[in-house]
C-alpha positions as CSV (number, residue, x, y, z in Angstrom):
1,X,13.8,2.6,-11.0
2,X,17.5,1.7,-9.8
3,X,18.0,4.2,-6.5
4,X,21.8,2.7,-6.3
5,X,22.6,4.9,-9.4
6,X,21.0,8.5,-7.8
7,X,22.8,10.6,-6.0
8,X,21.9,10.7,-2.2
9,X,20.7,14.5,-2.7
10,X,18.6,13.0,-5.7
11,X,16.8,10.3,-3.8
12,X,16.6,12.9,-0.5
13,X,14.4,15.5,-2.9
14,X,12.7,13.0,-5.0
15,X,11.1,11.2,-1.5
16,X,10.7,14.0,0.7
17,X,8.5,15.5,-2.3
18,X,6.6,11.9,-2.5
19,X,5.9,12.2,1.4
20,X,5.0,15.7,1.3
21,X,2.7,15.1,-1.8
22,X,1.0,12.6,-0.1
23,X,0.0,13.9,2.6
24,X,2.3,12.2,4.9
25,X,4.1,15.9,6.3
26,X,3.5,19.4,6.6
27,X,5.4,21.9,5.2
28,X,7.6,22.3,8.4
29,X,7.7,18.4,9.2
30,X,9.7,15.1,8.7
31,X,13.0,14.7,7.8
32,X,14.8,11.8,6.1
33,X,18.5,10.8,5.8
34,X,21.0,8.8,3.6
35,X,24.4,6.8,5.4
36,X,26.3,6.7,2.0
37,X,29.2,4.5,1.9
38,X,31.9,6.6,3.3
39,X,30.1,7.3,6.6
40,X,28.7,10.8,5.6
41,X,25.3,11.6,6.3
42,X,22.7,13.5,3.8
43,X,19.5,14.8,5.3
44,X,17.2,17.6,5.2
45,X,17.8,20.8,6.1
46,X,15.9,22.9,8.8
47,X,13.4,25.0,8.5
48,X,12.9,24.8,4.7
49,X,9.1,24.3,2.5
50,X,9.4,20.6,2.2
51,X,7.3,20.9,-0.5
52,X,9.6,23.2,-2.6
53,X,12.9,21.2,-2.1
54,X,16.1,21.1,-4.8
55,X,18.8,18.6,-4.6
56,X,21.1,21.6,-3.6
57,X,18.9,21.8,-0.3
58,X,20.2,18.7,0.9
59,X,22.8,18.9,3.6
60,X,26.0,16.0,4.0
61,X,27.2,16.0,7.3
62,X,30.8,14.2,7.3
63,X,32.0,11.8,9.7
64,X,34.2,14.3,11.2
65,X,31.4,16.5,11.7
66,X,31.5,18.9,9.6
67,X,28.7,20.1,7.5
68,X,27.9,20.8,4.2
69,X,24.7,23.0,2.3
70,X,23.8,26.2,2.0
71,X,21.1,25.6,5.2
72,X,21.7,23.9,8.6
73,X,20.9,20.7,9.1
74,X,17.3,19.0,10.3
75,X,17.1,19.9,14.6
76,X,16.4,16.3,14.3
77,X,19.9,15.4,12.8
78,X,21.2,14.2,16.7
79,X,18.6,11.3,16.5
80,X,19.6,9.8,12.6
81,X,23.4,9.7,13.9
82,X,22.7,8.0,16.8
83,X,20.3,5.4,15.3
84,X,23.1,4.7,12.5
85,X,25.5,4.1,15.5
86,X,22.9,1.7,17.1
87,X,22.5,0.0,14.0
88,X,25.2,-0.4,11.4
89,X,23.1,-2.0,8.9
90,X,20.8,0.5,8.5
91,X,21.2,3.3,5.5
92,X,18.5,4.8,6.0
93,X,16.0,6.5,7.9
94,X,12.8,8.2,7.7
95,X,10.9,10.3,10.3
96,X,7.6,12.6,9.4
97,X,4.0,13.0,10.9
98,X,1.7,11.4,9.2
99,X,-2.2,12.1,10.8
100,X,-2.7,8.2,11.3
101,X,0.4,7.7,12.8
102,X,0.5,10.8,15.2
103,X,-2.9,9.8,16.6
104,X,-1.3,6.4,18.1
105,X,0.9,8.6,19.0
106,X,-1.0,9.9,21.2
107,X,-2.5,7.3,22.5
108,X,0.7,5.7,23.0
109,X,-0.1,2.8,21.1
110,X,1.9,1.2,17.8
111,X,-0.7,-0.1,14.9
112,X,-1.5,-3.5,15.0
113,X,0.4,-4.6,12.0
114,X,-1.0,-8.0,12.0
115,X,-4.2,-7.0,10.5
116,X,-2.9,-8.2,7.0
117,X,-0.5,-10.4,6.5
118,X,1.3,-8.4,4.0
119,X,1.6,-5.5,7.0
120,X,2.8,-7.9,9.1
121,X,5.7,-9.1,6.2
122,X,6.5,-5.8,5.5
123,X,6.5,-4.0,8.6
124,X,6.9,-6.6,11.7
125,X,6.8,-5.9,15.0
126,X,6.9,-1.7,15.8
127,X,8.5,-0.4,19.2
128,X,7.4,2.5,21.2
129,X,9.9,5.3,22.0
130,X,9.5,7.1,25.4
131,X,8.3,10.8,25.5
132,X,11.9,13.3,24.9
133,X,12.0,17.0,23.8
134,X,12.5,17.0,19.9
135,X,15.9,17.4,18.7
136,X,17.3,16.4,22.0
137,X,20.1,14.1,22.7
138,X,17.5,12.4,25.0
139,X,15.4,11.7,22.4
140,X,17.6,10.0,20.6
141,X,19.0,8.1,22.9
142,X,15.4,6.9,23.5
143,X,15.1,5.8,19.8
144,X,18.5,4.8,19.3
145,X,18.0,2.3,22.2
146,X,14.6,0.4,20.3
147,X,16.8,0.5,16.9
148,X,19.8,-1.3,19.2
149,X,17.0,-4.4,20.0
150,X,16.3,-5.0,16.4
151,X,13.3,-3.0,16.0
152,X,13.3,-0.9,12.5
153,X,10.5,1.2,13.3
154,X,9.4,3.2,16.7
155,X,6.3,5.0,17.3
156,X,7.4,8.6,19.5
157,X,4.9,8.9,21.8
158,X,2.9,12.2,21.4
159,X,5.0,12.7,17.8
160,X,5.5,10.5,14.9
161,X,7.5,7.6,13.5
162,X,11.2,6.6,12.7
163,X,11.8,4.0,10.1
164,X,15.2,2.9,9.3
165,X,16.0,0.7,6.6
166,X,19.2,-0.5,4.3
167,X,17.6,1.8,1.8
168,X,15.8,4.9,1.4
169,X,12.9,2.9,-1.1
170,X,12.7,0.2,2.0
171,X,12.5,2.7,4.2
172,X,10.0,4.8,2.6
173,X,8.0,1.9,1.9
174,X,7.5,0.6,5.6
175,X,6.7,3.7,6.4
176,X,4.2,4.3,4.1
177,X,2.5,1.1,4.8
178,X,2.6,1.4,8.7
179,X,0.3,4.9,7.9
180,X,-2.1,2.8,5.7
181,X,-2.8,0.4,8.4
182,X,-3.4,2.8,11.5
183,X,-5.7,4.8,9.0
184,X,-7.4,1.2,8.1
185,X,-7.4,0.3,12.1
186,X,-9.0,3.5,12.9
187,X,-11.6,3.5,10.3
188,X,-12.6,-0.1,11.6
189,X,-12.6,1.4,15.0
190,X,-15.2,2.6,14.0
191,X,-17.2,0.0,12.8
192,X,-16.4,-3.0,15.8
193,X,-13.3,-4.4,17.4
194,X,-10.4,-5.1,14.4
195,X,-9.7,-8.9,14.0
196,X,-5.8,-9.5,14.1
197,X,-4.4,-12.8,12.3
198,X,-2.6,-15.7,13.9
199,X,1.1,-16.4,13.6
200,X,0.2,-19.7,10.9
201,X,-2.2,-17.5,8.5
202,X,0.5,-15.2,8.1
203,X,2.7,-17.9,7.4
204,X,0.8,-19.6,5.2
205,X,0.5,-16.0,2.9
206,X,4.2,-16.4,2.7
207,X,3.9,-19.5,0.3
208,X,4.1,-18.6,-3.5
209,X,3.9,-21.0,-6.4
210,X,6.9,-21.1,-9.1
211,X,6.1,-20.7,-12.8
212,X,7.8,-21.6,-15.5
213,X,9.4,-18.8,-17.5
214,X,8.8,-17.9,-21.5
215,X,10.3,-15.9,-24.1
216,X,8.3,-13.3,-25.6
217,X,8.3,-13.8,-29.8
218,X,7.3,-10.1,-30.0
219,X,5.1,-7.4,-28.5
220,X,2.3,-6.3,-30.5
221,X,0.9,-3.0,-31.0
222,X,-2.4,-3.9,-29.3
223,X,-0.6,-5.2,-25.9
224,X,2.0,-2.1,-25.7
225,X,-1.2,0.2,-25.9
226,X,-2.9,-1.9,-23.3
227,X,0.8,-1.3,-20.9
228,X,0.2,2.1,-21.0
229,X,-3.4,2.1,-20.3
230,X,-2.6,-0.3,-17.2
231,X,-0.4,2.0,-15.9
232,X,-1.7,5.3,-16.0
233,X,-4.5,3.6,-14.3
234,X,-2.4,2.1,-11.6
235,X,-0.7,5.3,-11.3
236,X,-4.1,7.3,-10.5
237,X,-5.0,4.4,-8.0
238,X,-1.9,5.0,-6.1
239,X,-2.5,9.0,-6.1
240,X,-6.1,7.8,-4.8
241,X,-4.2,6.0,-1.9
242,X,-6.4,2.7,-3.5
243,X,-3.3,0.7,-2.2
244,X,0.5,0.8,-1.6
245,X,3.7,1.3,-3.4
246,X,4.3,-2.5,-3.9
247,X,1.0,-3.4,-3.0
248,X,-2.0,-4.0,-5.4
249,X,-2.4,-5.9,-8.9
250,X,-3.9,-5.1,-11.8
251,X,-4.6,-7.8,-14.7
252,X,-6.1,-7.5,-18.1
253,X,-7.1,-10.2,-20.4
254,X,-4.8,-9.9,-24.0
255,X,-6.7,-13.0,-25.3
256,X,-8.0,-16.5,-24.0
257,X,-4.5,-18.0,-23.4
258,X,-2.1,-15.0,-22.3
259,X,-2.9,-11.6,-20.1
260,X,-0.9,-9.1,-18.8
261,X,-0.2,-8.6,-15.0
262,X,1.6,-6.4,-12.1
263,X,4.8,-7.1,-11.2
264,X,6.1,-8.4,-7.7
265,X,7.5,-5.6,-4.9
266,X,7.7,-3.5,-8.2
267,X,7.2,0.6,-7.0
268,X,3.7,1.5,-8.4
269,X,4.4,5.1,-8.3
270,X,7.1,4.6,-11.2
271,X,5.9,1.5,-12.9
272,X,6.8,1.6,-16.9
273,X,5.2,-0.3,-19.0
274,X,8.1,-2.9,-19.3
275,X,7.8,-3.9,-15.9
276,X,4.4,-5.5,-16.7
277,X,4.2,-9.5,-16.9
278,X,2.5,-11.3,-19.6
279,X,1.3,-14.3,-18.5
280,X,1.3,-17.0,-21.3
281,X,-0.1,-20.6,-21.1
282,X,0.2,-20.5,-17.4
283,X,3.8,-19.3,-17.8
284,X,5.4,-15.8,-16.7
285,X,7.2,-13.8,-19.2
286,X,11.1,-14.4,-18.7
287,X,13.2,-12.1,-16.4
288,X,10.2,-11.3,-14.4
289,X,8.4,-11.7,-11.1
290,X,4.4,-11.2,-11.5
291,X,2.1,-10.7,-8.3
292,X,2.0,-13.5,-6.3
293,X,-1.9,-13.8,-7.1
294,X,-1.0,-14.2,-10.9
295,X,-2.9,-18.3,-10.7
296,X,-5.5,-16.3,-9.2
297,X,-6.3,-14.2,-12.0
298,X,-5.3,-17.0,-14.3
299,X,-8.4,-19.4,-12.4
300,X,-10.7,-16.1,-13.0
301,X,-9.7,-15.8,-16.7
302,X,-10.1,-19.4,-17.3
303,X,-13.3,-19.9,-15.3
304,X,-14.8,-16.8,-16.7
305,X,-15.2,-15.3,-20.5
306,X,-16.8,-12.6,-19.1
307,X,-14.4,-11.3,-17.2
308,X,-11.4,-8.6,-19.1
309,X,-10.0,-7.2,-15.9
310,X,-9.3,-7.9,-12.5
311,X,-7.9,-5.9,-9.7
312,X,-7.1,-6.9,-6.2
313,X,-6.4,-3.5,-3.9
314,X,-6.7,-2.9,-0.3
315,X,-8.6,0.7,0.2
316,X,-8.6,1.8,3.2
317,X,-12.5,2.2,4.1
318,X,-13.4,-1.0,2.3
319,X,-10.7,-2.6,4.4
320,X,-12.2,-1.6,7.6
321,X,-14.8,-4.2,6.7
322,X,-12.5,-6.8,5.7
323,X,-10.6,-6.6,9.3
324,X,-14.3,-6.8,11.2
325,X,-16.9,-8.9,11.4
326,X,-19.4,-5.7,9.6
327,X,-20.6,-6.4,6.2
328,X,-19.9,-3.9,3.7
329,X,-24.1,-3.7,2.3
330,X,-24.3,-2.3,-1.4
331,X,-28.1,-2.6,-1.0
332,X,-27.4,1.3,0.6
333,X,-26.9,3.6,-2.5
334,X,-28.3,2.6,-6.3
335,X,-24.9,3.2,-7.9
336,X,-22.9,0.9,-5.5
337,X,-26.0,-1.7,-6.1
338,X,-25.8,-1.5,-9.5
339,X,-22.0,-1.5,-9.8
340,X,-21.5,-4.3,-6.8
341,X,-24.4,-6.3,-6.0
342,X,-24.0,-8.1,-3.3
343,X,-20.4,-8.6,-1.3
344,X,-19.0,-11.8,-0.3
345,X,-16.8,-12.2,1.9
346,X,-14.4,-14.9,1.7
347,X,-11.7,-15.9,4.1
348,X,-8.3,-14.8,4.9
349,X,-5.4,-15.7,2.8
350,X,-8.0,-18.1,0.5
351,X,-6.9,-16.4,-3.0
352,X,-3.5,-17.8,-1.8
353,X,-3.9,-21.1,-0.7
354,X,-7.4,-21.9,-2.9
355,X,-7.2,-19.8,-6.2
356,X,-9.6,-22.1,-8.2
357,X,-12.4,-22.1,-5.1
358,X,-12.5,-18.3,-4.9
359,X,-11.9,-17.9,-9.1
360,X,-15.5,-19.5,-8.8
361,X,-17.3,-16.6,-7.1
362,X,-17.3,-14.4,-9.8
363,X,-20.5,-14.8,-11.7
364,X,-21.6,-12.0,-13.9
365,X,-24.2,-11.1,-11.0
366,X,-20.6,-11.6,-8.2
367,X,-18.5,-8.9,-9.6
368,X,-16.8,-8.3,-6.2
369,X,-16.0,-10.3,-3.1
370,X,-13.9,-8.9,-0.1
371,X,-10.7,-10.9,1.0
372,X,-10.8,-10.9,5.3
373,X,-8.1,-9.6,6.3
374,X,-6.1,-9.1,2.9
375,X,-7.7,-7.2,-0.2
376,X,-11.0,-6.2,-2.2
377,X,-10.9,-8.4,-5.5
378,X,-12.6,-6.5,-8.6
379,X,-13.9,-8.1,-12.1
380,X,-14.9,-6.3,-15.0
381,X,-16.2,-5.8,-18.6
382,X,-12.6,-3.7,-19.3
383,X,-9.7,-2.0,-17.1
384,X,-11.7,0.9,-16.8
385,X,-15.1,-0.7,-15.8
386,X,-13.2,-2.3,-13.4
387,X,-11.3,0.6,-11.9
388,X,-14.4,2.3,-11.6
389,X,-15.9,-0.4,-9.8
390,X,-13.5,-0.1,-7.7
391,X,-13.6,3.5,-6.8
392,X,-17.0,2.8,-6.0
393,X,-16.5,0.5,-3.6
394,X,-14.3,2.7,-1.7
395,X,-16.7,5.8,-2.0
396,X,-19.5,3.5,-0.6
397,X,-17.5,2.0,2.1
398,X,-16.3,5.5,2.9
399,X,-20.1,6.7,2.9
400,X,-21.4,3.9,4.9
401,X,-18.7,4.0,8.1
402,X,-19.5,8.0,8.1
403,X,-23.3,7.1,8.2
404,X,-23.2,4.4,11.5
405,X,-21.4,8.1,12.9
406,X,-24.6,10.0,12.1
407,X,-27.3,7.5,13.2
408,X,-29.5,4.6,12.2
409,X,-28.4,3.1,8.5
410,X,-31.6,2.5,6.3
411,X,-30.9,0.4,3.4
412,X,-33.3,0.6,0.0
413,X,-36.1,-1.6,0.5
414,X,-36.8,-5.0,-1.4
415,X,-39.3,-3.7,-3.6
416,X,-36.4,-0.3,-4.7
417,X,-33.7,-2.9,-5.3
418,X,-36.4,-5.2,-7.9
419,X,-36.9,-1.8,-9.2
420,X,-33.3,-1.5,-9.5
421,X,-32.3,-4.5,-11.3
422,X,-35.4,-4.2,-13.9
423,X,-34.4,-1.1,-15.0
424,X,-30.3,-1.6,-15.7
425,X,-30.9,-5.2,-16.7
426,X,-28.7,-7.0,-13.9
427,X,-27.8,-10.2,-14.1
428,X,-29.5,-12.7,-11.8
C-alpha cells in the first residue's frame, strides 16, 4: 500500500484504528500526527473513542495557528509541534500507551533493543524523557530536546512513548516493534537475565546475498490459490501478534525447483497476493525483494523433500527463550511433544551467515529449532501444519514461563514420552 497517495486524515484514521485494534491504546489514549508538505499539522482530536474514528475527526492545525475540525485538537498537540521544530526531517509522530512500554515507564528504563538484531536495525538507540505534566509546554520541551540529539524515539518516564519518523508507516512501525521487545524482555525476565548482542553480530545480520532476477512466463491457477492461502494465513499470524508488520516469512514449496516466499519490509497487515516472491532456480521473481532468509528456505527445500512449508516468526513467549540461556522443553505437554519434539537451539544470526549448516537440522523427527537471539524457524507437511505448529509453540512457551511462576515444572516422564511416540508413530 502506497501511503504517499492518502490523504493525511486517511492515513491518521486508518493507524490510529490499527493501534487501538491491537491493543496498543485505550479508548482515551495516544495520539498521532502528520507534517504534510506545507507545514500544516494533522493529528487527533481530544477527547474522542479512538476506536470509532472517521477521517472527518482528524484536525489540521495551520502554520499560522489556526485550527481546523469539528473537535479540538489532542492536549498533547504542544509536544508534536515542538518535536517537528526540533527535527525538520521528521513527518511524523506517534505517541500511545502501550502495557509493555508504560511499564519501563515506570521503571524509568528504555527496552533493550539489542536483544535482536532486527530490533536493533529498526529501532536503534531509545532516549529517556524526564518526568513533565502531560500536555505541558514542559513536557515538550523535555522531548523536543532528545528529538534535537538525534534520537527518534523517547521513553516518558511514568507515561509512554514518542516515535517520530519521515512517515507515518516508519513511524508506526518502530513503534510497534519497540512494544514487541519490552513485552519479549519482560517475559524473559521472567525466566533468567536477557542476553543482549554485540555490536559485530548485529553487523554481520546486516549482510544479505544478491539474486539474480527472472521473468515469470505465467502464474498458474494452482500457485494464485496457494497466494491467497499464504496470506490469509500471514494475516491471522499478525492479528495473533506471531511477529511484526515487516517482520516474519512465510514459504511454501510450488514444486522441487521454484517456491513462493514473503517479501522484504513488505507491511504484513496488507500484504496482497502480488507482493509474494516466487523463487525460481535459485532466482527471485523480477521487480521484487524476497526475505532476506529466502537461501535459507531454498537450503531447507533442497535438503529436504519432506518439507512443504516453512515459517520463521519471532513470538513473543518463545522468544523469551531464545534471548536466555532457558531451554524451551516440549517433553512438558503431549501436544507440543507430539507437534515439536525436541528444540534446538542454534546460534544467533547462523540462518544468515550459514544457511546450508542450519538447512540440515530439520529431519522429519527436528521439525523446529529456535534461532538465539533472532526467530523460531518452523517445517511442515503443508502451510497449515506448519502454522499450527507454530501456534503451538507459542501456547507451550506461554504455558511453560506461567508454570516456573506457579512452582516446580514436572516434565512427562521417559517411560510417557515412549508411550507417546508409539502411539502417533513419530519419527525417530
Amino acid at each position: 500500500m502506497n501511503l504517499d497517495m492518502l490523504h493525511p486524515a486517511d492515513q491518521l484514521m486508518m493507524f490510529m484504528e490499527r493501534i487501538y485494534q491491537s491493543g496498543l491504546t485505550t479508548t482515551s489514549g495516544g495520539n498521532i500526527s502528520i507534517r504534510d508538505e506545507n507545514g500544516d499539522v494533522w493529528i487527533t482530536p481530544g477527547s474522542v473513542d479512538k476506536g470509532n474514528l472517521t477521517r472527518d475527526d482528524m484536525i489540521c492545525v495551520k502554520k499560522n495557528g489556526d485550527v481546523e475540525g469539528i473537535h479540538r485538537p489532542s492536549s498533547e498537540l504542544p509536544f508534536h509541534q515542538q518535536i517537528y521544530q526540533a527535527r525538520p526531517d521528521l513527518k511524523a509522530v506517534v505517541h500511545a500507551h502501550p502495557p509493555a512500554l508504560v511499564a519501563f515507564s515506570i521503571v524509568r528504563k528504555a527496552p533493550e533493543t539489542r536483544l535482536m538484531a532486527n530490533v536493533y536495525e529498526t529501532c536503534g538507540e531509545v532516549a529517556i524523557a524526564k518526568y513533565g505534566l502531560p500536555g505541558s509546554q514542559g513536557l515538550g520541551e523535555k522531548i523536543a530536546a532528545e528529538f534535537a540529539k538525534g534520537f527518534n524515539s523517547v521513553m516518558l518516564e511514568n507515561h509512554g512513548v514518542v516515535v517520530g519518523h519521515d512517515n507515518l508507516f516508519d513511524a508506526f512501525k518502530v513503534f510497534e516493534t519497540l512494544e514487541f521487545t519490552a513485552r519479549i524482555e519482560i517475559e524473559a525476565s521472567r525466566l533468567a537475565k536477557p542476553i543482549s548482542l554485540d555490536d559485530k553480530t548485529i553487523d554481520n545480520h546486516r549482510q544479505q546475498t544478491e539474486m539474480e532476477e527472472f521473468i515469470p512466463e505465467f502464474y498458474g491457477i494452482k500457485e494464485r490459490e496457494l497466494r491467497a492461502d499464504m496470506c490469509k494465513l500471514i494475516h491471522r499470524a499478525y492479528k495473533q501478534n506471531l511477529f511484526t508488520s515487516t517482520q516474519g516469512t512465510f514459504s511454501l514449496r510450488l514444486n522441487d525447483h521454484s517456491f513462493l516466499i514473503t517479501p522484504y519490509a513488505v507491511d504484513r497487515h496488507y500484504l496482497e497476493p502480488s507482493d509474494i516472491v516466487r523463487i525460481e532456480n535459485g532466482k527471485r521473481e523480477r521487480g521484487k525483494v524476497p526475505s532476506r532468509s529466502a537461501r535459507l528456505h531454498q537450503y531447507i527445500y533442497d535438503q529436504h523433500p519432506h518439507v512443504e512449508s516453512i515459517i520463521l516468526a519471532h513470538p513473543p513467549h518463545v522468544m523469551a527463550f531464545a534471548v536466555t540461556e532457558m531451554k524451551l522443553d516440549s517433553k512438558t505437554i503431549p501436544e507440543s511433544y507430539i507437534l515439536m519434539r525436541d528444540i534446538p537451539k542454534l546460534p544467533a544470526i547462523s540462518p544468515h551467515t550459514e544457511p546450508e549448516k542450519v538447512a540440515e537440522v530439520f529431519t522429519p523427527s527436528t521439525p523446529i529449532a529456535i534461532v538465539e537471539n533472532e526467530c523460531v524457524i518452523v517445517t511442515g507437511s503443508d502451510l497449515l501444519n506448519t502454522f499450527d505448529r507454530l501456534e503451538v509453540a507459542e501456547f507451550s512457551a506461554r504455558a511453560l514461563i506461567s508454570s516456573y511462576v506457579l512452582g516446580d515444572v514436572v516434565p512427562i516422564d521417559s517411560n510417557s514420552i515412549s508411550e507417546l511416540e508409539r502411539a502417533f508413530n513419530l519419527p525417530k
